[in-house]
N, C-alpha and C positions, 0 to 999 in steps of 0.2 A: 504494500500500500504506500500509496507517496504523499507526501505532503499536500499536493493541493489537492488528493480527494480526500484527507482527513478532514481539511477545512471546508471544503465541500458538502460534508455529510454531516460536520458539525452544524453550518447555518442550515441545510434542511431540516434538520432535528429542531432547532429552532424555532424556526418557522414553522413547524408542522405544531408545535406546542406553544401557542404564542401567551396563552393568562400564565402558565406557569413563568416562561421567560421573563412575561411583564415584571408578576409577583417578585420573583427571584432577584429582577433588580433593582425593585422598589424596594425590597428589603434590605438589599446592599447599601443604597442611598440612605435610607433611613437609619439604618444604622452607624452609617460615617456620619452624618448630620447630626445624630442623638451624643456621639461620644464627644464632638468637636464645641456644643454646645454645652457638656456638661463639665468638658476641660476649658474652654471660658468662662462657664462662673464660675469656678474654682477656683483657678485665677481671679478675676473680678475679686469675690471672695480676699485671696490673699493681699492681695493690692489695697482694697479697700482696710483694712486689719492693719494692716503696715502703716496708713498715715495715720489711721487713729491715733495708734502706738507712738509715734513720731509728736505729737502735742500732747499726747496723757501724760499728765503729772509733772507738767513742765510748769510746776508753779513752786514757790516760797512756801514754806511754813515756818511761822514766827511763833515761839515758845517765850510767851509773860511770865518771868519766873520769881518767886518773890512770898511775903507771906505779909499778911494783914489782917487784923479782929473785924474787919469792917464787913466785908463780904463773903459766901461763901467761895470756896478756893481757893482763896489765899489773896486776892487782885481785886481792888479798887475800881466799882464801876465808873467809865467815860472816858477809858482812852481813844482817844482819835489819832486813826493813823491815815497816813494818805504815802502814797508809791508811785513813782514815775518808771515805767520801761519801754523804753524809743516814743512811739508816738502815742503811748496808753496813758491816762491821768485817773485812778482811782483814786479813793477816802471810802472810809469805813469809818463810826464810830462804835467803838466797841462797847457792847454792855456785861455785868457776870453772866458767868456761868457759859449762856449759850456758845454752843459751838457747831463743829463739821462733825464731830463723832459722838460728841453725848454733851447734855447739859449743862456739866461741870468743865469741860474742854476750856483750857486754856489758850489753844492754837489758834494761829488766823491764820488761813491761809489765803495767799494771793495769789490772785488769778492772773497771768498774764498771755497767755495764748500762747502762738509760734515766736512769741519775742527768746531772745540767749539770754540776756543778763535784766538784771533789775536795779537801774540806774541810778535809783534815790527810795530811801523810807524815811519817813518824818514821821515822830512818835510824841504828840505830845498828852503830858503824863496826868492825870486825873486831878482834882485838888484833894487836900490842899498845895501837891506838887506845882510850882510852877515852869517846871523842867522842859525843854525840851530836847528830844535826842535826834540826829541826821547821822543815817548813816550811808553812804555810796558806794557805788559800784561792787552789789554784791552778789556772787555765785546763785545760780536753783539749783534745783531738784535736791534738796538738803532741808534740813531742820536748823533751824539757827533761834538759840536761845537768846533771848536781851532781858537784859536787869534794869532797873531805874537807878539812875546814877553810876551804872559800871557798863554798861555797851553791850555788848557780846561777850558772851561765854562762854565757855568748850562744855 
């Protein structure tokens, strides 16, 4: 048998069975289409995960450390704090207790988006404090404690 009545006999066969043919390549198709779609949102998927992750947690947390009869946890309600990072201008005044994790939370945490660094905190200190604290150009994705009248502290 030679090659061109192999192919020969193959397209009559073919053709003599054409729903089966169709089927058979409808199902080929579908099935490259089904996996090519399901390896793009997986991808998607992964892409999408990855810039989250890239701004998650790209914020300050500031730890008021300190002790006082006045309030519970130890901090004086009314500090107002205000942050500058590139083009971001927040304030917050802070009351006791409440926080990001529980009621008692001493933490504030600053939000600054896709900004790298946090260019400025101005902390001024509750009364009868008439204190104000500036501190610049300081690192995220870190916990940094400040004291009233001692700055930062390890």
């Amino acid at each position: 048998m030679v090659f061109s009545d192999l192919l020969l006999d193959t397209l009559r066969t073919l053709w003599s069975h054409k729903l089966r043919t169709f089927l058979t390549m409808f199902g080929i198709a579908w099935g490259i289409i089904s996996i090519t779609l399901m390896v793009a949102a997986g991808e998607g998927l992964r892409v999408g995960q990855q810039r989250q992750q890239e701004t998650f947690a790209k914020d300050l947390m500031v730890f008021f450390n300190g002790r006082t009869s006045l309030q519970v946890g130890g901090l004086r309600a009314g500090r107002e704090v205000s942050w500058q990072a590139g083009d971001l201008k927040r304030y917050v005044h802070k009351v006791a207790g409440g926080g990001y994790l529980s009621s008692h939370d001493p933490r504030l945490v600053l939000g600054i988006g896709r900004r790298t660094k946090i260019d400025s905190i101005e902390i001024k200190w509750p009364p009868p404090s008439t204190r104000v604290d500036r501190f610049t150009n300081l690192p995220i994705d870190r916990y940094i404690t400040i004291v009233e009248g001692k700055g930062i502290s390890n």
